[in-house]
N, C-alpha and C positions, 0 to 999 in steps of 0.2 A: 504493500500500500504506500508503504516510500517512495515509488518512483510513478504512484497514478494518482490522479484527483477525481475524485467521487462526486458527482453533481443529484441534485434531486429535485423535480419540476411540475408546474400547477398544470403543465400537460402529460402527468401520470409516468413520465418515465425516468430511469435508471439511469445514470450513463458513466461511463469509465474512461479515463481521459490519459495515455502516456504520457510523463512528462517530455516526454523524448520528441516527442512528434505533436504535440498541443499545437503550432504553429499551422499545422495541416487541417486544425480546424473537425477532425474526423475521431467520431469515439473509435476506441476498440471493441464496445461491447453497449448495447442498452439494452433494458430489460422495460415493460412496461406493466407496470401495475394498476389494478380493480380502480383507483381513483387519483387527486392530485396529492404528493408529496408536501406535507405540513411541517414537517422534523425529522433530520435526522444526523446521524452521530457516525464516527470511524476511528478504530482505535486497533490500532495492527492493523491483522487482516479479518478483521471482524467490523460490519456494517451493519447498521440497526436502522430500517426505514419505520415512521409514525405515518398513516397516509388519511385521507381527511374523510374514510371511512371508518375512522378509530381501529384497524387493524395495523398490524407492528409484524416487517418481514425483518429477518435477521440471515445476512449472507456472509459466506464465505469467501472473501474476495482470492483467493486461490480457485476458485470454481463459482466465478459471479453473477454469473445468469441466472441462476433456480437458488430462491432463498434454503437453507436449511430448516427453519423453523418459520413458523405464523402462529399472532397472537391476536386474538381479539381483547381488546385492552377495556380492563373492568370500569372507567371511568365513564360515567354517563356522558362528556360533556367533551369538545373539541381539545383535541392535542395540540397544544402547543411547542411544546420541548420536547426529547428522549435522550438520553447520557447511558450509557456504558458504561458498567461500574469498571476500576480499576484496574479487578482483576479478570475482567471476561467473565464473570458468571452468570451475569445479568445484567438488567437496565434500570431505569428510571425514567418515570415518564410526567409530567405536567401538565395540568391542564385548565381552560380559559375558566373555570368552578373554583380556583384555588384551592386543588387536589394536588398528592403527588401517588403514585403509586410504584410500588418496588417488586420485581420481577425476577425472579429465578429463574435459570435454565434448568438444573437439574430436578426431577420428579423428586427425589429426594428432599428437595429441600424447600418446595410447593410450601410447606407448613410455617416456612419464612414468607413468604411476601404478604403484603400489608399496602394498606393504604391508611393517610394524613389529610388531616386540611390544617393551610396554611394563608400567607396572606392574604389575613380576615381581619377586617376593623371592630374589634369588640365592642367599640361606644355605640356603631351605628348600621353593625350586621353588612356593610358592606362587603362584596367581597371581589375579589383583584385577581386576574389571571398571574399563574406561574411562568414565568417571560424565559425563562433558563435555568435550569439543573447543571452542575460543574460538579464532579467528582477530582480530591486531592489525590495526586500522582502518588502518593507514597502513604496515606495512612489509609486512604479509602473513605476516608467520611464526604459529606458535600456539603454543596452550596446552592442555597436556591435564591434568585431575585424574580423581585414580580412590579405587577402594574403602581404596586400603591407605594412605591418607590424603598422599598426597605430591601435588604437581602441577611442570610440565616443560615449557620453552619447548623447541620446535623449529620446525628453516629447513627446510620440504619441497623447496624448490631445492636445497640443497646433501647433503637427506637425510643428520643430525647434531642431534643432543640440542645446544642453544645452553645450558640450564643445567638442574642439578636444584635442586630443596628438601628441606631435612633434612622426614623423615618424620614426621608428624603425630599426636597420641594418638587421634583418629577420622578418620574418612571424609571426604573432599571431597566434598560431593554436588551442589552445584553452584557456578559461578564464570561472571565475564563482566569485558572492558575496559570503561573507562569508553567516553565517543563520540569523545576526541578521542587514546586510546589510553594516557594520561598514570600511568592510576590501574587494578589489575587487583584485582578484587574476589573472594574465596569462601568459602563457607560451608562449614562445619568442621561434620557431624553425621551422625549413624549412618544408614546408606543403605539397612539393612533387607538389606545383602548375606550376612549369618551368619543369618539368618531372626531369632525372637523374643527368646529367651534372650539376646545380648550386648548386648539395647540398653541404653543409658546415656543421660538427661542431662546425664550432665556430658561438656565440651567442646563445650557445643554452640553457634558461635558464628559471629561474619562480619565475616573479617580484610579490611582494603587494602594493598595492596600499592605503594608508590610503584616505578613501570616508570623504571629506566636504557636508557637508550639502546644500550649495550653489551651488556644482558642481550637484547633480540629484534630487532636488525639484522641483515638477513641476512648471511649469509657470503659468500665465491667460493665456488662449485660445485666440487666436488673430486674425488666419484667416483661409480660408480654402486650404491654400498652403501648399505644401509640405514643407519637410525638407530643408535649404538651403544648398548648395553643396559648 
C-alpha cells in the first residue's frame, strides 16, 4: 500500500492508483460498490470502505478487487468516519447521531464490540455528528472530534473517556497523530453540519497538540460499560 493510493467516490467506486505511473492518469484496479463511498481508512495493506448504505467492505489490498469481509454497520444513522484500529483487528466507525461503534474481526471476540454516544450537549440534548475517529500509532486508544467543536481520547479496552477538551468556537472537521504518535493535529472549521447560513470564516484554523503520555495510555479494564458521557 506504500507505493498505491487508495481513492473512494460519490460514484460508488474503488480505485487503486500506482505511485509509479499516477501521471498516466489510469487506475490499476476499480472495484465498484452497492452505493456512494462516505469513509474510508488504509493502514498497510488492509482497507476499510463505510458506503452511504451503512455497509463496511474491508479488502485486502494484496488481492483488491473482492472485499474479504462485509458488515452491515449497527448504527441506525449515516456514516461519517471509519478508523482501523492499530492493530488490524478491527475498526471504528462514527456517525452523523453522535455514535461510535467498535468492531471486531474475529468471531471470537464478537463479545467485544460495543457501541457509545458521544458529542452530546447535556444542557440542551443537542447532538453533533462524529467528524473523525484517529487511532494512536503505539498504545491503541483514540480520538474522536465532532461537529460541536470538542475532540476526546478514549481506551476501547477499558470502554472510558481517558480525557475531554474545553469546547471549541467551530467545528472539528478533521484531525490525525502524527507517525510516531508524539504530536495530534486538527483543524478547527465549519463542517457544513447547520447547512449554509452559520458558516463563518472566522476560526478557521489547524491546532497541535503536544500528546502526554498520561493523556492516551490505556487503563486496566474495569467493567463492561460503556464510555461515560
Amino acid at each position: 500500500s506504500r507505493s498505491m493510493v487508495v481513492t473512494g467516490s460519490w460514484d460508488k467506486t474503488l480505485k487503486y492508483w500506482p505511485t509509479a505511473t499516477m501521471g498516466d492518469c489510469k487506475a490499476a484496479a476499480s472495484v465498484t460498490l452497492s452505493e456512494r463511498i462516505y469513509a474510508m481508512d488504509v493502514k498497510d495493506e488492509t482497507a476499510v470502505v463505510a458506503c452511504a448504505d451503512r455497509v463496511i467492505h474491508t479488502f485486502d489490498l494484496r488481492s483488491p478487487t473482492v472485499p474479504i469481509k462485509t458488515h452491515q454497520s449497527p448504527l441506525r444513522h449515516q456514516i461519517r468516519t471509519v478508523a482501523l484500529f492499530h492493530d488490524l483487528k478491527g475498526y471504528a466507525i462514527g456517525s452523523i447521531e453522535g455514535r461510535v461503534h467498535i468492531h471486531h474481526y474475529a468471531e471470537a471476540d464478537a463479545k467485544s464490540n460495543f457501541a457509545f454516544k458521544c458529542h452530546r450537549d447535556p444542557n440542551n440534548q443537542d447532538i453533533y455528528a462524529v467528524n473523525q475517529i484517529v487511532f494512536h500509532p503505539t498504545w491503541g486508544t483514540f480520538c474522536t472530534v465532532g461537529s460541536d467543536g470538542t475532540f476526546n481520547f478514549w481506551d476501547k479496552e477499558a470502554k472510558q473517556r481517558l480525557r475531554g477538551f474545553p469546547r471549541l468556537q467551530n467545528s472539528i472537521s478533521s484531525a490525525d497523530f502524527s507517525y510516531d504518535g508524539d504530536v495530534f493535529g486538527y483543524t478547527v472549521a465549519y463542517d457544513w453540519s447547520r447547512g449554509y447560513e452559520p458558516r463563518s470564516g472566522e476560526g478557521e484554523s489547524t491546532w497541535l497538540h503536544v500528546v502526554q503520555e498520561s493523556e492516551l495510555r490505556p487503563r486496566q479494564r474495569r467493567s463492561s460499560q460503556g464510555p461515560p458521557q
